[in-house]
Every structure is written in structure tokens, then in C-alpha cells.
C-alpha positions, 0 to 999 in steps of 0.5 A: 500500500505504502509502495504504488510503484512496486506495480510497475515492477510487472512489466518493467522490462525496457530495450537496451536503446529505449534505456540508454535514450532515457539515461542520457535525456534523464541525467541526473544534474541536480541530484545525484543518486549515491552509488555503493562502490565493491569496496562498500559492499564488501564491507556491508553485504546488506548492500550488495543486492547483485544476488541472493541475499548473503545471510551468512555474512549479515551482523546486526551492526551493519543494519542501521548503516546500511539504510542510512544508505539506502534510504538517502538514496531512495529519498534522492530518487524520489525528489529528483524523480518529482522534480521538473527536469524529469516527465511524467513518462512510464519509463522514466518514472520506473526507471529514476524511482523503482531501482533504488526503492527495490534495492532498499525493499530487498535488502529490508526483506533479508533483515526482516527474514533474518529477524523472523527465523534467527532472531537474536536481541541484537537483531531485533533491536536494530530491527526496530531501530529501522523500522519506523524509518522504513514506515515512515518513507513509504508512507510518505512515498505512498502519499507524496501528491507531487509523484501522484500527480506524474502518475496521473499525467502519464494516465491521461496522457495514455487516455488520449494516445492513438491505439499504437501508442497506449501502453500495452494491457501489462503496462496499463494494468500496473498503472491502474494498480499504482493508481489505486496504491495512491488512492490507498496510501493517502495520496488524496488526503488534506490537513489532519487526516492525512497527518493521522493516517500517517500516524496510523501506519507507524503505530500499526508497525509498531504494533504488528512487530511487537505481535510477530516477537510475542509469537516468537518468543513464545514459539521459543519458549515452549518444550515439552518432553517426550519418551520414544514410544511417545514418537512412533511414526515419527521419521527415524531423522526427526527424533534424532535431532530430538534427542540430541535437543534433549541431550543438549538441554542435559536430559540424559537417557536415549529414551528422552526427546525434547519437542518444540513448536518450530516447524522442523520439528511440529509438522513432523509431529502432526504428520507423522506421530500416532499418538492422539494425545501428543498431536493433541499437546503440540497443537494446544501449544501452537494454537494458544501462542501468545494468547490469553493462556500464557504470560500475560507479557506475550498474550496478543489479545489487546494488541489484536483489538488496537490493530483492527481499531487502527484498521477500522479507523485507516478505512474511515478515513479513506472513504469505506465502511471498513476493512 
């Protein structure tokens, strides 16, 4: 919602020439776009995006200085794409705005990945060390009226095009999408409603996150000890490693195995054991995660009522009923 352009991504694809054609008609004279160096990149694998993310080599620390680089450099794309050196065309828009603002929305996806299945405090506090940075520029970027205004220009200008030259159906329908991403994102909001739909997208995130840290908090909080005639069926791969959690928690015996709710270990569980009351104990545990059944500082049920109020409350002010 916050990301109207991401539509574009769809049908993207450019020629070499047309390419070129629009690079050299669309210098960037007044505000330079910062560039990441080989040298920068290998110190920060956050911001080598030339490939698949490399997990293996992200540390925590290096969280905050990779989008304090990513996001100087969508916040230059999106002032110099606004500005009036640059026209409200398909390709340049895509072209000056889409490269830096998917590199920053990759290299956030690899933090919040890490953050979701390897989550160590140091990690999730530079997490939300960020975050309200991240809420904060796509929201902004969702309602920014100079770029909504472009995108409406390139609308009516494909209205008006003959039938050879209007953007072909992929095309069109990216437009259209981005269109209604505006309209969602608050682009038409004045005065104090905008200002409050703002508000309500950082508290949302705010609130979501601390939502997914009780769930994994209380995914790792839970365990529970089970003896091998209690596994039957369970493949033989799967209770090793059980076992050797056990072994690792001090439990000694070759009879003892320690469960978890992570999903190397439940689906196994819930496929493949046939005892009903140990399928039972498993799925009570995930089900109940962060509820009202366990520590009251993990139970998500007053964070639930607050981010369906907000939701009630963004709806509203865009005009619908609800949700």
C-alpha cells in the first residue's frame, strides 16, 4: 500500500536503446543518486543486492548503516524523480524511482527474514531501530501528491494516445494498480487526516512487530518432553535431532526427546506421530501462542483489538465502511 510503484515492477522490462535514450535525456544534474562502490559492499553485504541475499555474512551492526544508505538514496530518487527536469513518462518514472526503492525493499526483506527465523536481541533491536524509518518513507512515498500527480499525467496522457501508442494491457494494468496504491496510501488526503493516517501506519508497525516477537518468543519458549514410544511414526531423522535437543538441554537417557513448536520439528509431529494425545499437546501449544493462556507479557489479545481499531479507523478515513 505504502509502495504504488512496486506495480510497475510487472512489466518493467525496457530495450537496451529505449534505456540508454532515457539515461542520457534523464541525467541526473541536480541530484545525484549515491552509488555503493565493491569496496562498500564488501564491507556491508546488506548492500550488495547483485544476488541472493548473503545471510551468512549479515551482523546486526551493519543494519542501521546500511539504510542510512539506502534510504538517502531512495529519498534522492524520489525528489529528483518529482522534480521538473524529469516527465511524467512510464519509463522514466520506473526507471529514476523503482531501482533504488527495490534495492532498499530487498535488502529490508533479508533483515526482516533474518529477524523472523534467527532472531537474536541484537537483531531485533536494530530491527526496530529501522523500522519506523522504513514506515515512515513509504508512507510518505505512498502519499507524496507531487509523484501522484506524474502518475496521473502519464494516465491521461495514455487516455488520449492513438491505439499504437497506449501502453500495452501489462503496462496499463500496473498503472491502474499504482493508481489505486495512491488512492490507498493517502495520496488524496488534506490537513489532519492525512497527518493521522500517517500516524496510523507507524503505530500499526509498531504494533504488528511487537505481535510477530510475542509469537516468537513464545514459539521459543515452549518444550515439552517426550519418551520414544511417545514418537512412533515419527521419521527415524526427526527424533534424532530430538534427542540430541534433549541431550543438549542435559536430559540424559536415549529414551528422552525434547519437542518444540518450530516447524522442523511440529509438522513432523502432526504428520507423522500416532499418538492422539501428543498431536493433541503440540497443537494446544501452537494454537494458544501468545494468547490469553500464557504470560500475560506475550498474550496478543489487546494488541489484536488496537490493530483492527487502527484498521477500522485507516478505512474511515479513506472513504469505506471498513476493512
Amino acid at each position: 500500500r505504502g509502495r504504488p510503484h512496486d506495480d510497475y515492477h510487472v512489466a518493467g522490462q525496457h530495450h537496451g536503446s529505449r534505456r540508454a535514450h532515457l539515461r542520457d535525456s534523464l541525467s541526473p544534474t541536480r541530484t545525484a543518486l549515491p552509488t555503493f562502490t565493491a569496496s562498500t559492499m564488501s564491507s556491508n553485504p546488506l548492500l550488495d543486492t547483485s544476488g541472493l541475499p548473503l545471510f551468512d555474512q549479515i551482523k546486526p551492526e551493519q543494519v542501521s548503516p546500511a539504510m542510512d544508505a539506502l534510504l538517502a538514496e531512495s529519498e534522492a530518487a524520489l525528489e529528483k524523480v518529482t522534480g521538473p527536469d524529469v516527465p511524467a513518462d512510464y519509463d522514466a518514472l520506473s526507471l529514476l524511482l523503482d531501482v533504488p526503492t527495490e534495492r532498499m525493499g530487498r535488502t529490508w526483506g533479508a533483515v526482516g527474514h533474518l529477524n523472523s527465523v534467527a532472531d537474536t536481541p541484537e537483531l531485533r533491536a536494530a530491527f526496530n531501530e529501522n523500522l519506523p524509518r522504513l514506515t515512515e518513507f513509504y508512507t510518505r512515498l505512498g502519499s507524496d501528491e507531487r509523484l501522484y500527480a506524474k502518475y496521473k499525467a502519464v494516465n491521461l496522457a495514455d487516455q488520449a494516445a492513438s491505439a499504437e501508442r497506449k501502453l500495452p494491457p501489462a503496462r496499463r494494468r500496473a498503472l491502474d494498480n499504482a493508481l489505486r496504491g495512491f488512492v490507498l496510501g493517502g495520496a488524496e488526503l488534506q490537513g489532519p487526516a492525512k497527518q493521522r493516517f500517517a500516524e496510523i501506519q507507524e503505530l500499526q508497525a509498531a504494533k504488528s512487530q511487537a505481535f510477530s516477537e510475542h509469537v516468537m518468543d513464545a514459539t521459543d519458549a515452549f518444550s515439552h518432553f517426550a519418551s520414544t514410544d511417545e514418537l512412533a511414526g515419527v521419521p527415524d531423522d526427526v527424533q534424532a535431532a530430538t534427542r540430541a535437543a534433549a541431550e543438549a538441554d542435559g536430559k540424559e537417557g536415549k529414551d528422552t526427546h525434547k519437542l518444540t513448536l518450530h516447524m522442523p520439528c511440529y509438522l513432523p509431529v502432526m504428520q507423522y506421530a500416532t499418538n492422539r494425545a501428543l498431536r493433541e499437546t503440540m497443537y494446544r501449544a501452537y494454537a494458544t501462542r501468545a494468547s490469553e493462556f500464557g504470560p500475560a507479557e506475550r498474550d496478543n489479545s489487546t494488541l489484536m483489538q488496537e490493530i483492527v481499531a487502527l484498521r477500522q479507523e485507516e478505512a474511515q478515513l479513506l472513504g469505506y465502511a471498513n476493512f
